[in-house]
py3Dmol code that shows the C-alpha trace and the ligand (Angstrom):
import py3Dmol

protein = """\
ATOM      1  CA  UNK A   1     184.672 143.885 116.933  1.00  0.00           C
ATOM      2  CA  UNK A   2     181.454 145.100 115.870  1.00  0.00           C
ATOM      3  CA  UNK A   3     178.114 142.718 116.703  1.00  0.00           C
ATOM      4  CA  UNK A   4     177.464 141.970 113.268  1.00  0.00           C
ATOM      5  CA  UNK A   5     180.991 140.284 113.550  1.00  0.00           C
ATOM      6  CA  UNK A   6     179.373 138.091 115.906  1.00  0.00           C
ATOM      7  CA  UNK A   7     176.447 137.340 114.669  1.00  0.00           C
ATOM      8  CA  UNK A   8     176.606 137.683 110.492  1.00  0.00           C
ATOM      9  CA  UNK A   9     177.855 135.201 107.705  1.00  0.00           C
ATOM     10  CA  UNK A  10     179.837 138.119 106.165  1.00  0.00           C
ATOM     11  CA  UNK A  11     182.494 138.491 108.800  1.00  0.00           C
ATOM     12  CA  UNK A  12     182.784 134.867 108.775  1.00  0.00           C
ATOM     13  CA  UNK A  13     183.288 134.579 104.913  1.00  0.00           C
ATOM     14  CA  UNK A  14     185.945 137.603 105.247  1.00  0.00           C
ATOM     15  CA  UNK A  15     187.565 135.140 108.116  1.00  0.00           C
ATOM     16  CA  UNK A  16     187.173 132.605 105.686  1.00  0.00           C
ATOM     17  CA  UNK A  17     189.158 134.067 102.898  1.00  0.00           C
ATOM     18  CA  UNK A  18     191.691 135.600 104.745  1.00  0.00           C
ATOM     19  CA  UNK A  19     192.351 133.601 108.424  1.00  0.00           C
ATOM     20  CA  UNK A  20     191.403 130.227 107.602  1.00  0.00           C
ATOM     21  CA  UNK A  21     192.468 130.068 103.589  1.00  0.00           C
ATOM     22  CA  UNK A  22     196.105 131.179 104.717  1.00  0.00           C
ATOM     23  CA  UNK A  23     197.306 129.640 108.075  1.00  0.00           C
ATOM     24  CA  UNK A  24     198.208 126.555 109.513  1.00  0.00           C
ATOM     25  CA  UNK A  25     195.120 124.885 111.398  1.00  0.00           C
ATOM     26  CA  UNK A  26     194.874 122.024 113.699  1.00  0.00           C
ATOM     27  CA  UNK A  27     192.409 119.730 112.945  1.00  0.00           C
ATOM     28  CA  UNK A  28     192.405 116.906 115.371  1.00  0.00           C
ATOM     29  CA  UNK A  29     194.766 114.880 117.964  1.00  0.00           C
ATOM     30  CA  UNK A  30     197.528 112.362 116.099  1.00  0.00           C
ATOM     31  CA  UNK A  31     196.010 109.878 118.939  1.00  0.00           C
ATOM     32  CA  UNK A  32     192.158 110.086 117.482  1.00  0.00           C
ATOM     33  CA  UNK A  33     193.918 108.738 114.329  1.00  0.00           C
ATOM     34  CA  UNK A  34     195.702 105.654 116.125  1.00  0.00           C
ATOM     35  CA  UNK A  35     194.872 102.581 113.694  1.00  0.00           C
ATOM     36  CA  UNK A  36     194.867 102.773 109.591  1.00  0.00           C
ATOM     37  CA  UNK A  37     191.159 103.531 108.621  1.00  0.00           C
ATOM     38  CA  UNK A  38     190.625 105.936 111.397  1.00  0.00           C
ATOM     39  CA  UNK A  39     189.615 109.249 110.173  1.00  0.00           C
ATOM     40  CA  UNK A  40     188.270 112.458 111.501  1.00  0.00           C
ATOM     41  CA  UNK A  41     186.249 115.134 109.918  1.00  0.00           C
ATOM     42  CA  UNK A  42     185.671 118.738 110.479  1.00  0.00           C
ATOM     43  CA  UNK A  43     184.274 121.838 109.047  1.00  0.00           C
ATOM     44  CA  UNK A  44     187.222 124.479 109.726  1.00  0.00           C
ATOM     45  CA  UNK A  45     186.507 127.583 108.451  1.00  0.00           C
ATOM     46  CA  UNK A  46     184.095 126.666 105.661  1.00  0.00           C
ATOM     47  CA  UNK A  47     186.476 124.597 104.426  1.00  0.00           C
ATOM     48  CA  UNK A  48     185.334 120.686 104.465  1.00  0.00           C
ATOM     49  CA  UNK A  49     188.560 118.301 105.731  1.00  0.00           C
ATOM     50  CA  UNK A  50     189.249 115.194 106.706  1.00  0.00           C
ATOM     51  CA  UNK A  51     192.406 113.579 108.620  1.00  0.00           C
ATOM     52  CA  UNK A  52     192.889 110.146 108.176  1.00  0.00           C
ATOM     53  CA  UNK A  53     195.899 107.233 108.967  1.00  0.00           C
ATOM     54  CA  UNK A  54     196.073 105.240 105.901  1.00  0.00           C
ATOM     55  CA  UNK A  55     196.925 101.358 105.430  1.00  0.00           C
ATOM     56  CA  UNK A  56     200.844 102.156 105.720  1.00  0.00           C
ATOM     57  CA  UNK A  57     200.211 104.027 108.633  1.00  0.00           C
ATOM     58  CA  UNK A  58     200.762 107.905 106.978  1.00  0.00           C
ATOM     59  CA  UNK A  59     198.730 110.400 108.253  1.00  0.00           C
ATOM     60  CA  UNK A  60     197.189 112.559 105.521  1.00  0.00           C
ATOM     61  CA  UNK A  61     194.395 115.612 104.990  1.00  0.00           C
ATOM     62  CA  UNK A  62     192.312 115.579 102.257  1.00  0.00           C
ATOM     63  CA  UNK A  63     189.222 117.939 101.230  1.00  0.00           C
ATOM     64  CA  UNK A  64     186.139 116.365 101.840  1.00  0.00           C
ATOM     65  CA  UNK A  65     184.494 117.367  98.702  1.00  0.00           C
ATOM     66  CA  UNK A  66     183.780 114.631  96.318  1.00  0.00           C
ATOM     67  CA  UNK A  67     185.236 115.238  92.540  1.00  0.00           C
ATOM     68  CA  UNK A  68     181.786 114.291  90.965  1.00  0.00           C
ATOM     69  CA  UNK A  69     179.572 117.042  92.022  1.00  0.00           C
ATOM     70  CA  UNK A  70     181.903 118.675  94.570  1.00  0.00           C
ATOM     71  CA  UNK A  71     179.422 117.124  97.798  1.00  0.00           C
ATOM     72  CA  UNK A  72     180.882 115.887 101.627  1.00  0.00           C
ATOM     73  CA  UNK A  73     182.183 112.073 101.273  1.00  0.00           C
ATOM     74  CA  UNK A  74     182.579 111.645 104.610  1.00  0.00           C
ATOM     75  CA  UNK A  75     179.452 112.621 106.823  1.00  0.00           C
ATOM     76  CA  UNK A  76     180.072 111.615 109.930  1.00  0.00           C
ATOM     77  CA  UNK A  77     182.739 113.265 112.411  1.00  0.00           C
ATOM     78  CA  UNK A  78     185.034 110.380 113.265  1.00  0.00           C
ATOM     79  CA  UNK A  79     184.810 106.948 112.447  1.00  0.00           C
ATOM     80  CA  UNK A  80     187.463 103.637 111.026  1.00  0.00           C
ATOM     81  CA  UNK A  81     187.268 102.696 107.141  1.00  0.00           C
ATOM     82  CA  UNK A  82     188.484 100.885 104.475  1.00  0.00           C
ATOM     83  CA  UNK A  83     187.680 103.254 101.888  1.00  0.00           C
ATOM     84  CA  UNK A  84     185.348 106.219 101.370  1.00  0.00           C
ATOM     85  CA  UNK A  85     182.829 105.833  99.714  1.00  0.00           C
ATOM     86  CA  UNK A  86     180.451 108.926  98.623  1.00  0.00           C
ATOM     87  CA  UNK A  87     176.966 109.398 100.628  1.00  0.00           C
ATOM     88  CA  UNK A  88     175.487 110.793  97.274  1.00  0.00           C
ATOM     89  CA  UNK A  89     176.074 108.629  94.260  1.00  0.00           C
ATOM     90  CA  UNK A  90     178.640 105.917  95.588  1.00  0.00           C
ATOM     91  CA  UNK A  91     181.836 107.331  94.032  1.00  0.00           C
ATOM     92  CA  UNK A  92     184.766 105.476  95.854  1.00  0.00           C
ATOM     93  CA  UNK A  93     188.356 106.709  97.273  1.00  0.00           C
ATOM     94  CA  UNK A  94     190.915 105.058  98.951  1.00  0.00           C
ATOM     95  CA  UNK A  95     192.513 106.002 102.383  1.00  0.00           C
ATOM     96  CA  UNK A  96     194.924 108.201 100.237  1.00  0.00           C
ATOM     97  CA  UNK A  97     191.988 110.102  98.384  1.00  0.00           C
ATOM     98  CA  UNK A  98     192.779 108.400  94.969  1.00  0.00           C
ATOM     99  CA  UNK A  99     189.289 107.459  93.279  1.00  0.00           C
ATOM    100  CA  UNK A 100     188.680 104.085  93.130  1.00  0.00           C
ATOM    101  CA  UNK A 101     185.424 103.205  91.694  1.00  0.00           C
ATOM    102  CA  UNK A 102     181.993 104.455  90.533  1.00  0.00           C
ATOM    103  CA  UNK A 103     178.639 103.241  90.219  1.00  0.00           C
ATOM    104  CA  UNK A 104     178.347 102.686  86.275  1.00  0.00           C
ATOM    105  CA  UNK A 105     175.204 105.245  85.566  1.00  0.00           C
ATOM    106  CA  UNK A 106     177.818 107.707  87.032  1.00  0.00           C
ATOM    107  CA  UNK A 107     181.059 106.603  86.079  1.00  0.00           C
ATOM    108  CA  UNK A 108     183.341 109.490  84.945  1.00  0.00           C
ATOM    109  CA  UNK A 109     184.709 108.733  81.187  1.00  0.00           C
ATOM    110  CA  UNK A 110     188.562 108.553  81.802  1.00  0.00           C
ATOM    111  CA  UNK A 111     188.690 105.901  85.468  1.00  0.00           C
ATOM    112  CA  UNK A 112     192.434 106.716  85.291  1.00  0.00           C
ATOM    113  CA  UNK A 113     192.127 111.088  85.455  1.00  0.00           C
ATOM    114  CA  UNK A 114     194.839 112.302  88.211  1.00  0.00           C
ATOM    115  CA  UNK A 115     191.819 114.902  89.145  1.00  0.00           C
ATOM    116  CA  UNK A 116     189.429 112.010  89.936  1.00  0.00           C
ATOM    117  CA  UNK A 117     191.424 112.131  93.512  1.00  0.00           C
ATOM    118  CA  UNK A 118     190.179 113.748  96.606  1.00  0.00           C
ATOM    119  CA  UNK A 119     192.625 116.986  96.763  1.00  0.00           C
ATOM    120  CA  UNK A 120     195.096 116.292  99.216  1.00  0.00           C
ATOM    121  CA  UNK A 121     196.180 119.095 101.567  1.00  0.00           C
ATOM    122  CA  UNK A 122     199.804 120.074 103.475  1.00  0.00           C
ATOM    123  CA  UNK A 123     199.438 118.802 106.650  1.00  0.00           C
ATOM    124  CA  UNK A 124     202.513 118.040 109.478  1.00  0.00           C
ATOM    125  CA  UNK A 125     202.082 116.725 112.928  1.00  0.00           C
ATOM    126  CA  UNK A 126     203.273 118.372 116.102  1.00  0.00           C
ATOM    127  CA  UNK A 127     202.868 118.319 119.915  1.00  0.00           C
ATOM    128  CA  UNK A 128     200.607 115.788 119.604  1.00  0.00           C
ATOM    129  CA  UNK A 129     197.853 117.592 116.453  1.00  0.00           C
ATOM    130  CA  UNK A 130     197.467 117.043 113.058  1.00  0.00           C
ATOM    131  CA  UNK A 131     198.444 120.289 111.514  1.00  0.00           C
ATOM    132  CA  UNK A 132     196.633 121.048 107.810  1.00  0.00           C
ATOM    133  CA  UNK A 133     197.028 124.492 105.291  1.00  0.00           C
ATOM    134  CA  UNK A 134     195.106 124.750 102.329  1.00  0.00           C
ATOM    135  CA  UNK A 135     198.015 127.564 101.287  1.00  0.00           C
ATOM    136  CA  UNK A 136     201.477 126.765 101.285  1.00  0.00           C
ATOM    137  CA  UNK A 137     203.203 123.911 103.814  1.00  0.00           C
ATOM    138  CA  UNK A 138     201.681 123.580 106.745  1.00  0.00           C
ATOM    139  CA  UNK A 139     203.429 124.283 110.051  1.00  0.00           C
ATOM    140  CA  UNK A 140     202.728 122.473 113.588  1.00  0.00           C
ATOM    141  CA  UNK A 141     203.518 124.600 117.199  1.00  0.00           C
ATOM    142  CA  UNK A 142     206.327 123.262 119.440  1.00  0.00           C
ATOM    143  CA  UNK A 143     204.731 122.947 122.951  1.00  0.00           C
ATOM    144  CA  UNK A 144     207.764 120.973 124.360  1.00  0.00           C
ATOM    145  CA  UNK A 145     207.684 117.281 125.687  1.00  0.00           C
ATOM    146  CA  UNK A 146     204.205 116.312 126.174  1.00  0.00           C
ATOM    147  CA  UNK A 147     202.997 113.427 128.658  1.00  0.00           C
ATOM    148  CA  UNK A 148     200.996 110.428 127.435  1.00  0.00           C
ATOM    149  CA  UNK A 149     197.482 111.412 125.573  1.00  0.00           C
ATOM    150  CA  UNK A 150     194.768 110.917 127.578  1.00  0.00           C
ATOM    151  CA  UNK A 151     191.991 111.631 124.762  1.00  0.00           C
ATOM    152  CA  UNK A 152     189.911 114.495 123.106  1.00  0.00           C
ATOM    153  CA  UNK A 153     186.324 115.649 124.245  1.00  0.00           C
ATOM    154  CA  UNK A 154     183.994 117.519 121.656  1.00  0.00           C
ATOM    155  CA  UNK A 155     181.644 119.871 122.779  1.00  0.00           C
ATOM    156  CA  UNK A 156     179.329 121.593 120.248  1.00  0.00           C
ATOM    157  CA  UNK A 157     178.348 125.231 121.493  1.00  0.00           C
ATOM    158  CA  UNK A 158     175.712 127.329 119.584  1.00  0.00           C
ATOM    159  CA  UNK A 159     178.143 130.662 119.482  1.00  0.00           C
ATOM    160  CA  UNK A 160     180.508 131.976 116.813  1.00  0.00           C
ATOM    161  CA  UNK A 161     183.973 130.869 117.019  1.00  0.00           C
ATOM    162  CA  UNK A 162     185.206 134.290 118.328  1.00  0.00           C
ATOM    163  CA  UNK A 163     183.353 134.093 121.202  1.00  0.00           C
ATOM    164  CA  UNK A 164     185.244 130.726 122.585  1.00  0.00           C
ATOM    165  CA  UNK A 165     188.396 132.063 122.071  1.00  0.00           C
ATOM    166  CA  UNK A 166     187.510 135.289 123.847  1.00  0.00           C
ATOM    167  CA  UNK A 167     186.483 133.243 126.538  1.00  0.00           C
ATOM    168  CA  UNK A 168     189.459 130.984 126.514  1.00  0.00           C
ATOM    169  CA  UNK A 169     191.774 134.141 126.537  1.00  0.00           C
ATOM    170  CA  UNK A 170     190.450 136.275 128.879  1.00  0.00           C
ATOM    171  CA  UNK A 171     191.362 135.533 132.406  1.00  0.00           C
ATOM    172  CA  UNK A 172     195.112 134.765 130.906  1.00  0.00           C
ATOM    173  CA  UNK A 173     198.286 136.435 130.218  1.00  0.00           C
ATOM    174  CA  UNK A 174     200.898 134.513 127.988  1.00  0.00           C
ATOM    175  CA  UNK A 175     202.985 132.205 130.104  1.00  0.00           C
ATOM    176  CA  UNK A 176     205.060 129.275 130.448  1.00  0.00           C
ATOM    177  CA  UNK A 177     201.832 127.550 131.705  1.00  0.00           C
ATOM    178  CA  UNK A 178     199.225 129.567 129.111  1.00  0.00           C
ATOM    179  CA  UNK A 179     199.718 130.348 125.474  1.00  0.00           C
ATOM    180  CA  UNK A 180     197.715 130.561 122.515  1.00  0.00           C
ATOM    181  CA  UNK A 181     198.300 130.006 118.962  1.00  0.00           C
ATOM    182  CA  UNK A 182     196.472 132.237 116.805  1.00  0.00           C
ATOM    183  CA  UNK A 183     194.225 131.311 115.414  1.00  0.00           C
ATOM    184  CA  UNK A 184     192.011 128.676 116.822  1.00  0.00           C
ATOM    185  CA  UNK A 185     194.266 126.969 119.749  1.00  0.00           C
ATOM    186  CA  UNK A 186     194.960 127.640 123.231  1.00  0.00           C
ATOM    187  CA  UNK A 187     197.247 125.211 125.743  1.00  0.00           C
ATOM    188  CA  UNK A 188     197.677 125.279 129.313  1.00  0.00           C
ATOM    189  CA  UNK A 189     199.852 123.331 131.345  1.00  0.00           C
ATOM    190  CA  UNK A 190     199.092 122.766 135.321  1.00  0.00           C
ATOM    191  CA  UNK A 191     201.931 120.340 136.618  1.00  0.00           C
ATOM    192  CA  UNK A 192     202.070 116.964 135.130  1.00  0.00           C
ATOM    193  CA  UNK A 193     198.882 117.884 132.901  1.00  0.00           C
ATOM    194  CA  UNK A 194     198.531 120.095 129.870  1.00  0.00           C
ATOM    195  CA  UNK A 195     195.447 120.390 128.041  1.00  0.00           C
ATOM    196  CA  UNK A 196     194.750 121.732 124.652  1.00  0.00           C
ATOM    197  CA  UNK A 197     191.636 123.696 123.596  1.00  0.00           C
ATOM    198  CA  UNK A 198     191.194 123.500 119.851  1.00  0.00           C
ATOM    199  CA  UNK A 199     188.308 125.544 118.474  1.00  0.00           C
ATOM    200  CA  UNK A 200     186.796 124.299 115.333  1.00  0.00           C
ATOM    201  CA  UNK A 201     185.062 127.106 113.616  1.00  0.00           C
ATOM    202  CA  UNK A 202     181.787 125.150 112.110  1.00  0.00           C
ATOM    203  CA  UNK A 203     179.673 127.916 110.706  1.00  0.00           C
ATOM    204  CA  UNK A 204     179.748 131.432 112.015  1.00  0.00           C
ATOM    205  CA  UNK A 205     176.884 130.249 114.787  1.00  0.00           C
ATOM    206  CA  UNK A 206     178.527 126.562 115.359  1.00  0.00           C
ATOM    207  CA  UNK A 207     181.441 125.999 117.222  1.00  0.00           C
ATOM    208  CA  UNK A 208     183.230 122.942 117.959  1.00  0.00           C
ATOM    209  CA  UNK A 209     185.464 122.919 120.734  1.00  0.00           C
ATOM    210  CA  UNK A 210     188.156 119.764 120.932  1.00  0.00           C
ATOM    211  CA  UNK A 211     189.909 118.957 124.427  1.00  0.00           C
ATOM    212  CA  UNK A 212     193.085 117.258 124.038  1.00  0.00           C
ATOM    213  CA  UNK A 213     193.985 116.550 127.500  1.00  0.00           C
ATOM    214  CA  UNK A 214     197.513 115.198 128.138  1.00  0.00           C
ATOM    215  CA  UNK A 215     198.605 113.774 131.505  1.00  0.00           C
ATOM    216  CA  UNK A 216     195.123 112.248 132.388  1.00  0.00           C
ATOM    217  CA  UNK A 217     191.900 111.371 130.898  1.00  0.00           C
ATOM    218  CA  UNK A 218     190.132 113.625 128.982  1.00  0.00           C
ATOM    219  CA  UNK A 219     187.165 112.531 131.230  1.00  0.00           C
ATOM    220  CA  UNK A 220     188.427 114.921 134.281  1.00  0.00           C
ATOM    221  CA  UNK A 221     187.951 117.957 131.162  1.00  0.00           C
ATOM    222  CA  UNK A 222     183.903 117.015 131.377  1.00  0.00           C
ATOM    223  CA  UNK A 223     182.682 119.613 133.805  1.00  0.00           C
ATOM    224  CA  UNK A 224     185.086 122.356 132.510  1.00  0.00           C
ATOM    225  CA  UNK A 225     183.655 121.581 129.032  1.00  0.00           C
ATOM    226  CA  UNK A 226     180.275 121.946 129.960  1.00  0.00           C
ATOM    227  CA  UNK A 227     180.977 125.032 131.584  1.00  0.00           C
ATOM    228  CA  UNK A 228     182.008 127.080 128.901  1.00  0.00           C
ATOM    229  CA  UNK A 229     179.937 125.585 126.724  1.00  0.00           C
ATOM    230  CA  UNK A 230     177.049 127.418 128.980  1.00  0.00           C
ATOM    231  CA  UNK A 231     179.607 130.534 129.195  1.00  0.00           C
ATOM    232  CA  UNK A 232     179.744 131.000 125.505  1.00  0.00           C
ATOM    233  CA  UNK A 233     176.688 130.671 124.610  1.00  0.00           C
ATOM    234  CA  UNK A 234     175.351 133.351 127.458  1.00  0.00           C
ATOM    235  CA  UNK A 235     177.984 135.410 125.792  1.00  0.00           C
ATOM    236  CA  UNK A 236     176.818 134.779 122.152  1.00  0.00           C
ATOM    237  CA  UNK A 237     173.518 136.126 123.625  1.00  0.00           C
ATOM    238  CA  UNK A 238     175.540 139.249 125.063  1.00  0.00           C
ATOM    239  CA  UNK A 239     177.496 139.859 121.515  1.00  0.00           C
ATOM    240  CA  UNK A 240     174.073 140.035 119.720  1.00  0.00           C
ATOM    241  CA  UNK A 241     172.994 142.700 122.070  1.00  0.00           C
ATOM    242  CA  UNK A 242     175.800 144.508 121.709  1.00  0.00           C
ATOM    243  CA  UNK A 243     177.732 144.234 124.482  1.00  0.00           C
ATOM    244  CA  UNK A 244     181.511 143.916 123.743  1.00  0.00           C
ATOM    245  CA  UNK A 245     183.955 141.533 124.858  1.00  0.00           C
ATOM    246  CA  UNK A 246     186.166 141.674 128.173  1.00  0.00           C
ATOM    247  CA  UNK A 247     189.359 143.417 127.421  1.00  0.00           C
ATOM    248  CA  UNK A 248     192.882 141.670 128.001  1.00  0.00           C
ATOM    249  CA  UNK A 249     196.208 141.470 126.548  1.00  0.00           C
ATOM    250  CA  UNK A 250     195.558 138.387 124.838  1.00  0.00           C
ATOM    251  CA  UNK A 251     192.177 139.266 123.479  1.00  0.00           C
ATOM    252  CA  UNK A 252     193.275 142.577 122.425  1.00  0.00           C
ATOM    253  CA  UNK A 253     195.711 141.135 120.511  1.00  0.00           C
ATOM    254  CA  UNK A 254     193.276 138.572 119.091  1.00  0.00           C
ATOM    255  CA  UNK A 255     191.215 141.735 118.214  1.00  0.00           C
ATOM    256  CA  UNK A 256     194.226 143.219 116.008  1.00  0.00           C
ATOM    257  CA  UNK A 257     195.111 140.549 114.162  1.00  0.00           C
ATOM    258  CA  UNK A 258     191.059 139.874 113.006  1.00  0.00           C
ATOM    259  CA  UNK A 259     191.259 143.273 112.288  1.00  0.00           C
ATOM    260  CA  UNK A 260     194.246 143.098 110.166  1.00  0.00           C
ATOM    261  CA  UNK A 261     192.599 140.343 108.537  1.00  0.00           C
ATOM    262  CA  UNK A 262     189.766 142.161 108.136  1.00  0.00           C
ATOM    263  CA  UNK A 263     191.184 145.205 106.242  1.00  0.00           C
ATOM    264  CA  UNK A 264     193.389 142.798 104.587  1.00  0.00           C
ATOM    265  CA  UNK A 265     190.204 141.754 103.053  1.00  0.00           C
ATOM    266  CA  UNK A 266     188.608 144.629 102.222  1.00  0.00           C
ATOM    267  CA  UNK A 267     191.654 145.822 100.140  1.00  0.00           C
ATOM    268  CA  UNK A 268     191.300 142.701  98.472  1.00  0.00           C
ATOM    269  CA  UNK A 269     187.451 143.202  97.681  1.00  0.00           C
TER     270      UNK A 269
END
"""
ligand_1 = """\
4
FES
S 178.703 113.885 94.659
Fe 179.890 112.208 95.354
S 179.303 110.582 94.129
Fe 178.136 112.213 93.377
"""
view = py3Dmol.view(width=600, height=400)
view.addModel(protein, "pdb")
view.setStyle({"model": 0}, {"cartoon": {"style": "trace"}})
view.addModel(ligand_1, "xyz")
view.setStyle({"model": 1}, {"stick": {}})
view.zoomTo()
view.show()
């Protein structure tokens, strides 16, 4: 990885087109979505999403992007609804995306249009995620039986997304206790608890990391959260001056396959 990889929009765009357009991402814990109305939303990649339970109890993933003038409905990152209603000119969806109602000054012509709806994406759930692909059906990992779900922590660390999973990679080799799931999740498992580090690429300097702990409350994750949110961010600081990551199986495998995706790109451009 070069430091511009780190620290640049382009590498991030190229990731865009070619990581996050094409695999199977988890977006958020089935438990954050436990009544109808709840919803979460995320920027994954540059791509705008939103999870949500609707009123017969179906969890779906739409795009946030609003079919008037293509803006975020939802603005906040987790909340409970009844429908969605757009921040910018009040166009209205259900909890299934379909459009509901507009504001007459900015009512579209035909009410009834199919492509009035929010776009809905594949999505599965798995292991205890909501699994979403904005390319073909999406796919959730099998991490075995799970115990009960003890909640998700978000931490918001000023570093690009590579850096996190570096970090969460490095001191590990795959094992029954450690794996991760390229692209953007890593579990462990330490006796009766397993915990699941999902890394929300925001921008290519904004990084959300989720902590889906399992086996206890997600409380207990606080300190380790903190933690490397302080460690990533010293190590954004070291990417930008050039100073390379820590070598290890895992991350040098994490290394090929960006670099795959990277000259998959290029080809392509
Ligand atoms: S962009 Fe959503 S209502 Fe106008």
């Amino acid at each position: 990885m070069k430091t511009e990889d780190y620290c640049q929009g382009e590498a991030f765009q190229a990731e865009k087109r070619t990581v996050f357009s094409t695999e199977s991402l988890p977006l958020c814990a089935e438990g954050q979505l436990s009544r109808p109305g709840d919803f979460v939303s995320a920027t994954v990649g540059g791509w705008g999403v939103v999870a949500v339970r609707d009123k017969e109890g179906v969890v779906r993933v739409l795009r946030n992007a609003c079919r008037h003038q293509n803006m975020q409905v939802v603005g906040t990152p987790s909340g409970n609804c009844e429908t969605f209603r757009c921040r910018f000119h009040g166009w209205t969806y259900d909890l299934r995306g379909r459009f509901v109602s507009a504001p007459p000054p900015v009512a579209p012509k035909d009410p009834q249009s199919p492509n009035l709806h929010l776009a809905s994406l594949s999505s599965t759930l798995g292991s205890g995620l909501v699994f979403f692909s904005l390319a073909g059906a999406a796919a959730a990992i099998d991490a075995g039986p799970l115990p009960a779900y003890g909640g998700t922590l978000t931490t918001e660390i000023a570093c690009n997304w590579k850096v996190c999973v570096e970090h969460l990679l490095v001191e590990h080799t795959a094992s029954a206790d450690f794996s991760f799931s390229w692209p953007l999740l890593a579990l462990r498992r330490a006796g009766p608890v397993t915990i699941m580090q999902q890394v929300v690429p925001h921008t290519f300097l904004r990084t959300r990391l989720l902590t889906h702990a399992f086996g206890r409350p997600v409380e207990e994750s606080k300190p380790a959260a903190a933690t490397i949110r302080h460690v990533c961010e010293t190590l954004q600081a070291d990417r930008a001056a050039g100073k390379p990551a820590m070598a290890g199986a895992l991350v040098d495998d994490f290394h090929r396959r960006l670099a795959a995706a990277y000259a998959k790109d290029a080809a392509a451009t």
